[in-house]
C-alpha positions in Angstrom: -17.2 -32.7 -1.1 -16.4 -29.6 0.9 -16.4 -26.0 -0.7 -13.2 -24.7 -0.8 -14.0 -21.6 -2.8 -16.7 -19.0 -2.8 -17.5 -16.1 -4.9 -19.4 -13.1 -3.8 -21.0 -10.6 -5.9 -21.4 -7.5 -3.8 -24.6 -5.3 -3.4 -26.4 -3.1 -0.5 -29.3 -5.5 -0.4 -29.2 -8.9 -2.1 -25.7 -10.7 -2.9 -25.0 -13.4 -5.3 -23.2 -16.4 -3.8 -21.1 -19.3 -5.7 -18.9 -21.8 -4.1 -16.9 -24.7 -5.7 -15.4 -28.1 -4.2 -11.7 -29.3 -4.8 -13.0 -30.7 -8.2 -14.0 -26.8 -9.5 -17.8 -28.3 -9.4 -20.3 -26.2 -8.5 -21.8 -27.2 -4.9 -23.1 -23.6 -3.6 -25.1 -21.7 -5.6 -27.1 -18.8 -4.4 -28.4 -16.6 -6.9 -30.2 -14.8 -4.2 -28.8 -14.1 -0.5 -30.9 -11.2 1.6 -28.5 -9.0 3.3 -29.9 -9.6 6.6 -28.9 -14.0 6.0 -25.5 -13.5 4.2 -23.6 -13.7 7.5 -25.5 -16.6 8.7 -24.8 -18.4 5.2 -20.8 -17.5 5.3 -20.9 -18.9 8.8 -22.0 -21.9 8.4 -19.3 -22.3 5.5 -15.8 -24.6 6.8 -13.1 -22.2 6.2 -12.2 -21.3 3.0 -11.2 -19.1 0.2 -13.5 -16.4 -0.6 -13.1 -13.8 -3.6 -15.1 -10.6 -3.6 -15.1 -7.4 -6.3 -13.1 -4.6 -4.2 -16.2 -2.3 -4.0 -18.4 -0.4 -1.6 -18.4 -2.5 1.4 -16.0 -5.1 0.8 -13.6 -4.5 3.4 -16.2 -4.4 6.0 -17.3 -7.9 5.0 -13.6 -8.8 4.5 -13.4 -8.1 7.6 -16.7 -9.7 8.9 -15.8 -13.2 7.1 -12.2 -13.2 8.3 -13.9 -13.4 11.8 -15.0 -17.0 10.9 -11.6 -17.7 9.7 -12.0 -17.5 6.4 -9.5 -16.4 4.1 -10.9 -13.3 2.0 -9.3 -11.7 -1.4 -10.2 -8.8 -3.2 -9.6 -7.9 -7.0 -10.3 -4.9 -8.7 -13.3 -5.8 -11.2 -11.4 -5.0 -13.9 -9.5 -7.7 -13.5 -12.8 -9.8 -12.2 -14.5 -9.2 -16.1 -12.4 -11.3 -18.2 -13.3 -14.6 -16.5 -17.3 -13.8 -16.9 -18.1 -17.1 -18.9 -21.3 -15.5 -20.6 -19.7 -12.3 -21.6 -20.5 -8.6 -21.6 -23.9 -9.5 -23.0 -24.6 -12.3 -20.7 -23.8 -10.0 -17.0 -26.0 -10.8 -13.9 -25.4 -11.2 -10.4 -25.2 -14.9 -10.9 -22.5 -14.8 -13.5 -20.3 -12.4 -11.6 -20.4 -14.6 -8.3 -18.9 -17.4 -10.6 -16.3 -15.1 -12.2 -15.5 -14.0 -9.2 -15.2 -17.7 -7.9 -12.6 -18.7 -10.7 -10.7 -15.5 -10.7 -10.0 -15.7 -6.9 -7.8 -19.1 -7.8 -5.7 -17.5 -10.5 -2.3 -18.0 -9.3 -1.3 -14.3 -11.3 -4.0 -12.8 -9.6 -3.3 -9.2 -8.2 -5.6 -8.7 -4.7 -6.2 -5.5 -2.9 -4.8 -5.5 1.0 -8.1 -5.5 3.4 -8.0 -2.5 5.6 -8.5 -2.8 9.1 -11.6 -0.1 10.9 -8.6 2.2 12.0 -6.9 2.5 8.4 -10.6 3.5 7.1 -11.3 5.9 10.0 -8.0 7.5 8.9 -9.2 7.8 5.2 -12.7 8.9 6.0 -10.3 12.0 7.5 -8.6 12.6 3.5 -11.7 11.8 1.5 -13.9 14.7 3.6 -11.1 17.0 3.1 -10.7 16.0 -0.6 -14.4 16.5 -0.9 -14.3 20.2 0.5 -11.7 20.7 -2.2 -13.3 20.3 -4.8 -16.2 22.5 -3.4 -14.4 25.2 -2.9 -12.7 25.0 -6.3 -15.9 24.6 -8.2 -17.1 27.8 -6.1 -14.5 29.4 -7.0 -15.0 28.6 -10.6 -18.6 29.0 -10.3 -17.8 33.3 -8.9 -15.5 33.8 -11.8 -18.3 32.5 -14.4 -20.4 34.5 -12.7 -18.6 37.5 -12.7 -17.3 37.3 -16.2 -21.3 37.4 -17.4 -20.6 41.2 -15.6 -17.6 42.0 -18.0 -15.2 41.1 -15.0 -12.9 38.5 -16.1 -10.5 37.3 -13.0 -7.1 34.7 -13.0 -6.8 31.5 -12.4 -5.1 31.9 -9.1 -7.6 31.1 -6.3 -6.1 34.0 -4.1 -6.7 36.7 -6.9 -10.0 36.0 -7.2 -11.0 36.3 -3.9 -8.9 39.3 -3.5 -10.9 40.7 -6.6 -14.3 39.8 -6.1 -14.1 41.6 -2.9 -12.8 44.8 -4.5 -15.7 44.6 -6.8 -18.1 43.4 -4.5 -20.0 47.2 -3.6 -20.2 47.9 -7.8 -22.5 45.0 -8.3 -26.0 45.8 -9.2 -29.1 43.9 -7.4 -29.0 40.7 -6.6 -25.7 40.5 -8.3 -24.4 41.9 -5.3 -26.2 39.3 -3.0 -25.3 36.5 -4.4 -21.7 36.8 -4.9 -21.9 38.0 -1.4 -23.1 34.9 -0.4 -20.7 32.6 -2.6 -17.3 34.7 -0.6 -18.8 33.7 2.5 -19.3 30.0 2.0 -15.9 30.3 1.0 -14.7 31.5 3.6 -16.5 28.8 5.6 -14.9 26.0 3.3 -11.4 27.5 3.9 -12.1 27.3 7.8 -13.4 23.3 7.3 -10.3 22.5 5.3 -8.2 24.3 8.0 -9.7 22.2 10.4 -9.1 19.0 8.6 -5.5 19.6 7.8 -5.2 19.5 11.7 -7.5 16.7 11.9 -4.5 15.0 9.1 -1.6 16.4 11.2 -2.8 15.1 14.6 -3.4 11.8 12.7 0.4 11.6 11.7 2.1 12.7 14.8 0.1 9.8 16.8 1.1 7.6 14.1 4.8 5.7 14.3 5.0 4.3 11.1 3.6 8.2 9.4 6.0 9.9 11.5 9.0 7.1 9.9 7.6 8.6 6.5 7.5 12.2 7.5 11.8 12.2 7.8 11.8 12.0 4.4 12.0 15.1 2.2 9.0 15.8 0.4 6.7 13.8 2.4 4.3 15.9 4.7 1.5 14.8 7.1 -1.1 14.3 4.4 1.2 11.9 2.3 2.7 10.1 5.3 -1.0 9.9 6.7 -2.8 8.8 3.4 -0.1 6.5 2.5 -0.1 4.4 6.2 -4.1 4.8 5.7 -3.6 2.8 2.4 -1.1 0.1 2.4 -0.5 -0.3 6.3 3.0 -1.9 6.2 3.1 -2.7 2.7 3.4 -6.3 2.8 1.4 -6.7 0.1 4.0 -5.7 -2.2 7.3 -7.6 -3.3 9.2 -4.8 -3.8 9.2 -0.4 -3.8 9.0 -1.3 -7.6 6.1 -2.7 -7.5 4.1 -0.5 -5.2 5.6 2.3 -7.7 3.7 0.7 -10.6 0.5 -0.1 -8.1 0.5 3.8 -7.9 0.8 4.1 -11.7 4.3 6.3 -11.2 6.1 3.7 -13.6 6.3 4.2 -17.8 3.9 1.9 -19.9 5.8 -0.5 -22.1 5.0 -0.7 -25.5 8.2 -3.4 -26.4 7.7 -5.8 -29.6 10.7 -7.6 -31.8 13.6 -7.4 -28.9 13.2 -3.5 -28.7 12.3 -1.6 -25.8 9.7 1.5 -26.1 8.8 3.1 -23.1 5.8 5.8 -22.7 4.0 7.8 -20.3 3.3 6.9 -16.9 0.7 4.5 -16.6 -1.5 6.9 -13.8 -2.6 3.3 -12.6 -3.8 2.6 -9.3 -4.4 5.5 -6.5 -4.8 8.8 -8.0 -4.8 10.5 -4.6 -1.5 9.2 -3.4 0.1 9.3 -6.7 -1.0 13.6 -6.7 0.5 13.8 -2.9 3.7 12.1 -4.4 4.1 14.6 -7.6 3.2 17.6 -5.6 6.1 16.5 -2.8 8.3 16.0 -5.8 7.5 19.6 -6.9 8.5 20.8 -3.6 11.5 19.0 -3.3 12.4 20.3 -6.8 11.9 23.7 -6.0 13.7 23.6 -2.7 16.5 21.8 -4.2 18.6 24.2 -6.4 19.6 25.9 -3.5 20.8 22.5 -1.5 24.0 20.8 -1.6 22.7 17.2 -0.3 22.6 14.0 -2.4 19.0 14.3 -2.8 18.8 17.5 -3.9 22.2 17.1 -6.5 20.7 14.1 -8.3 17.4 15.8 -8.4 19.1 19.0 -10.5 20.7 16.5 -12.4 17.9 14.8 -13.6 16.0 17.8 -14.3 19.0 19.0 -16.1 19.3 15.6 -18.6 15.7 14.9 -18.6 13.3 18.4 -18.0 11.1 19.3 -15.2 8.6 17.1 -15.3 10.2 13.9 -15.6 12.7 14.8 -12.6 9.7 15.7 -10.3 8.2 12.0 -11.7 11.6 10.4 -10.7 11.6 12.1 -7.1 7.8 10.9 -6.5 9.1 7.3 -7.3 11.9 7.5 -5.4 10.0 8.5 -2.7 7.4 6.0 -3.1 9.8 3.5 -3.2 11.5 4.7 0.4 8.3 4.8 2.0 7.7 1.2 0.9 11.0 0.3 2.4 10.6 2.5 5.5 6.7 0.5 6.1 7.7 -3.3 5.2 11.4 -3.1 6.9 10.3 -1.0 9.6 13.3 -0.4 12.3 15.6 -2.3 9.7 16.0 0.6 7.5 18.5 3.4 7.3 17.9 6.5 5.7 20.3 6.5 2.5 23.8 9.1 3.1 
């Protein structure tokens, strides 16, 4: 019988394929594929359902397969685990291919969209600048350790210590003086990369239809817009602005037993990166709004008013989230609400 599914345990160097036939028997089973043979082998495959782990790689080889007209799913491998027949004590390349196999035909199954090359060029652009980031805010760290060992203790705020460290620059003895010398000036330089990057981001958008849609809406820069098109392309993958809201983990966590509802925290599942451009717009839009008269910014006092800060600026991320959904899936169809 043909195979109609096939599992594929991702790796850089040797993959792990199982296939079934309409009777869920295996008829493919490939313990070891060479890199080098695995397009060969998927070629020679009639099309069919294949089910990877949504990992490093996999949406080059989603990609690569849907060439041969193949139809590819992803699943986080969280979701993948559960269906590993041998259990946590029995994992192997082997056994994941076949998990992998079964959990690709679960009609509940929740897939990950493939990007295309373009949408990954895009987030090569955010995951750089995310990267410098973080380098320059462990440097930053890194100066004010350095300088508290000297009895200097600086704030928080990134632009004090800067400011500060400079001033005391000339008083530091030896190599004390080198060093921290050197640290301002890579700072400096990381400042100047992130500069250029933002431009990189802003260029990005304003080419962009769909990010420039996005960008109409309050709270919603370049980055977001940028990030979010980079992400979900035109959202089609989701039902509903609900339930991209809840991919993004900007929903409460239910904890309901016995007829009674119990709501908690938001569940922080799915992207953190577009889930922090979301909150931050939402703090902006917060900020901005007290001295606004527009719907927007009226319901946004309101809920701050009834429910604190932090839950309002949660409520305008998911509103937001949930007008960008609209905006991507309904495209010209949409109307900005009154």
């Amino acid at each position: 019988m043909a195979i109609v599914t096939v599992g594929i345990d991702l790796a850089k160097n040797v993959f792990a394929v199982h296939g079934v036939d309409e009777s869920g028997k295996p008829a493919l089973v490939r313990p070891e594929v060479p890199r080098a043979k695995l397009l060969e082998l998927i070629a020679s495959l009639p099309p069919c359902s294949i089910g990877m782990e949504a990992c490093s790689g996999a949406h080059h080889w989603a990609r690569e397969f849907g060439k041969f007209g193949h139809t590819v799913r992803m699943m986080a491998p969280k979701f993948v685990a559960p269906y590993r027949m041998s259990g946590k004590r029995g994992k192997n390349d082997a056994a994941d291919a076949a998990a992998i196999c079964e959990a690709v035909t679960r009609p509940n199954m929740r897939f990950v969209p493939a990007k295309s090359l373009d949408q990954q060029s895009r987030l090569f652009v955010h995951r750089a600048r995310q990267g410098y980031v973080e380098q320059r805010t462990a440097l930053i760290n890194r100066i004010r350790g350095l300088l508290s060992e000297l009895g200097i203790v600086l704030p928080l705020k990134a632009a004090t210590v800067r400011r500060e460290a400079h001033e005391h620059l000339e008083d530091l003895p030896g190599w004390c003086n080198t060093v921290v010398g050197d640290m301002l000036s890579e700072l400096t330089h990381l400042d100047e990369r992130i500069g250029q990057y933002d431009k990189h981001i802003a260029q990005a958008a304003q080419e962009d239809s769909q990010a420039k849609q996005l960008m109409r809406l309050t709270g919603v820069g370049p980055t977001t817009a940028s990030a979010i098109v980079a992400t979900v392309g035109k959202g089609h993958d989701f039902t509903c602005g609900r339930q991209f809201c809840a991919w993004l983990g900007l929903v409460p966590g239910q904890y309901s037993s016995g007829g009674k509802q119990r709501l908690g925290r938001i569940t922080k599942a799915g992207d953190p990166y577009l889930r922090t451009l979301l909150i931050m717009g939402g703090r902006a839009v917060l900020s901005a709004a007290k001295n606004k008269t527009d719907p927007l910014s009226r319901w946004a006092v309101s809920v701050q008013e009834r429910r604190g800060y932090w839950k309002a600026v949660v409520a305008i991320a998911a509103k937001n989230a949930r007008m960008c959904w609209a905006m991507l899936a309904r495209g010209e169809a949409f109307r900005m609400p009154a």
